[in-house]
C-alpha positions as CSV (number, residue, x, y, z in Angstrom):
1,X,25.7,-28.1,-97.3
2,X,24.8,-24.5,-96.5
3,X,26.4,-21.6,-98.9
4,X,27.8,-19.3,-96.4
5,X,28.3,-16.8,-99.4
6,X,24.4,-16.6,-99.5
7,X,24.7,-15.6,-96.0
8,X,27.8,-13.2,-96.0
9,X,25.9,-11.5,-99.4
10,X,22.5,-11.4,-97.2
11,X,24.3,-9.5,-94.1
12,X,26.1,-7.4,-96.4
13,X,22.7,-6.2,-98.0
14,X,21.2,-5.6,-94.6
15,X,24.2,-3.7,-93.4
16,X,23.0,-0.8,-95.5
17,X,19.6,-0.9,-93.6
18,X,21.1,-0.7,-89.8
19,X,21.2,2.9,-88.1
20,X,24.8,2.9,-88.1
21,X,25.3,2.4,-91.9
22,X,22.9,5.3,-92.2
23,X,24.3,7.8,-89.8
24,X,27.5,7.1,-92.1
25,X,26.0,7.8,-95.1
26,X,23.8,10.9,-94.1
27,X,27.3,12.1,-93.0
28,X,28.8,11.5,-95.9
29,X,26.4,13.3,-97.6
30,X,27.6,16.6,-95.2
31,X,30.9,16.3,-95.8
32,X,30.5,16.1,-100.0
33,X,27.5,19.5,-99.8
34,X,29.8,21.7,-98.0
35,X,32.7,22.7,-100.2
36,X,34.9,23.6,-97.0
37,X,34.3,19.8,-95.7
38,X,34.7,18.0,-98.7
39,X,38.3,19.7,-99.7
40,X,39.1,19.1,-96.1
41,X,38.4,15.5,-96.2
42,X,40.5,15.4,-99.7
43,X,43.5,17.0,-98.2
44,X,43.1,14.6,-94.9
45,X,42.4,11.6,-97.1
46,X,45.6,12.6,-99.3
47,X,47.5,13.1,-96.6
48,X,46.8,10.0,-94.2
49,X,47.8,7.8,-97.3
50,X,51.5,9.4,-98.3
51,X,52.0,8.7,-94.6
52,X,50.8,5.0,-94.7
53,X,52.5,4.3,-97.7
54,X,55.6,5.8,-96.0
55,X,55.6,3.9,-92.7
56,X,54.6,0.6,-95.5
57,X,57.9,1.0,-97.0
58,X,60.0,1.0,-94.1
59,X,60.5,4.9,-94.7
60,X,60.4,8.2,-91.8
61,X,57.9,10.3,-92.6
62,X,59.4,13.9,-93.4
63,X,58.8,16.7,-91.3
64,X,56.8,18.6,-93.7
65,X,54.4,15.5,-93.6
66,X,54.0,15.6,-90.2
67,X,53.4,19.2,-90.1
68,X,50.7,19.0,-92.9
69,X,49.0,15.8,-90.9
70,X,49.1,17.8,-87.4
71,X,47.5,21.2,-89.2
72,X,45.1,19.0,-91.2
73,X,43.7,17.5,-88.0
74,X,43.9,20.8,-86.0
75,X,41.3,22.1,-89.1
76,X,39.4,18.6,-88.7
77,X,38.8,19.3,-85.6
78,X,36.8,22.2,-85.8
79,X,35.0,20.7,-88.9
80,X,31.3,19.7,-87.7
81,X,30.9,17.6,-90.6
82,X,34.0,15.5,-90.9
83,X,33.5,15.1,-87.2
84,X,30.5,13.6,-87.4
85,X,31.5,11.6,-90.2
86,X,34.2,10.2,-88.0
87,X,32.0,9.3,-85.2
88,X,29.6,7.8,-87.3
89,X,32.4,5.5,-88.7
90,X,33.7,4.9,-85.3
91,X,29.4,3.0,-85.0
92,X,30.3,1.4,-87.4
93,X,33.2,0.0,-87.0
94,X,32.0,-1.4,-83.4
95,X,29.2,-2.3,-84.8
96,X,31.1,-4.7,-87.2
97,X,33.5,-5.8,-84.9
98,X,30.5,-7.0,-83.0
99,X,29.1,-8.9,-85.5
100,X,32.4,-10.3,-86.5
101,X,33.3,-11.4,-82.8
102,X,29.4,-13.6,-83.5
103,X,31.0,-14.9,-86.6
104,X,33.9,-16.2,-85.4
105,X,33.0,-17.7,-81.9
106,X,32.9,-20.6,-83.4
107,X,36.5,-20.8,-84.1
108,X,37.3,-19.5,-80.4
109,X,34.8,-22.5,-79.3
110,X,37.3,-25.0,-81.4
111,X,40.2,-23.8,-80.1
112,X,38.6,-23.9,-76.4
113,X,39.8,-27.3,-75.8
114,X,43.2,-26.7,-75.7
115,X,42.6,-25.0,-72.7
């Protein structure tokens, strides 16, 4: 019998080789060497969570969080760095998908009898 956590470990160590992993991390890298970027990120990072964990807990989220989100992302959006960081985790993120949806196919095939 094959050890598919062989095969998951394998993909995840060839992940960090593909174009998109490394268009993440170069931006990454952007975001942490320019002070500007990286207390930006901190503050969006910060921010994005007390909402989550709001809306998680059944809660509204306040005003002044909203406020702080929508000035936040007006300053993200004229960031260069955190921009491309974004859009290099947006790659990613359809580049995983895709993989994923070439894992799983065999689970829609199963399911394809039912009609």
């Amino acid at each position: 019998m094959v050890n598919i956590y062989d095969s998951a470990n394998q993909v995840a160590s060839d992940l960090t080789q593909v174009d998109q992993f490394v268009a993440v991390k170069a931006a990454i890298a952007k975001v942490k060497a320019d002070d500007a970027s990286y207390k930006l990120y901190h503050r969006l990072n910060a921010v994005q969570i007390k909402i989550t964990s709001a809306r998680e807990q059944g809660k509204t989220v306040s005003s002044e969080d909203s406020k702080a989100y929508e000035a936040i992302a007006a300053a993200v959006k004229q960031d260069k760095n955190i921009l491309a960081l974004l859009d290099a985790e947006g790659s990613m993120y359809q580049f995983v998908n895709e993989l994923q949806g070439i894992m799983l196919k065999p689970m829609r095939d199963i399911y394809k009898v039912l009609g």
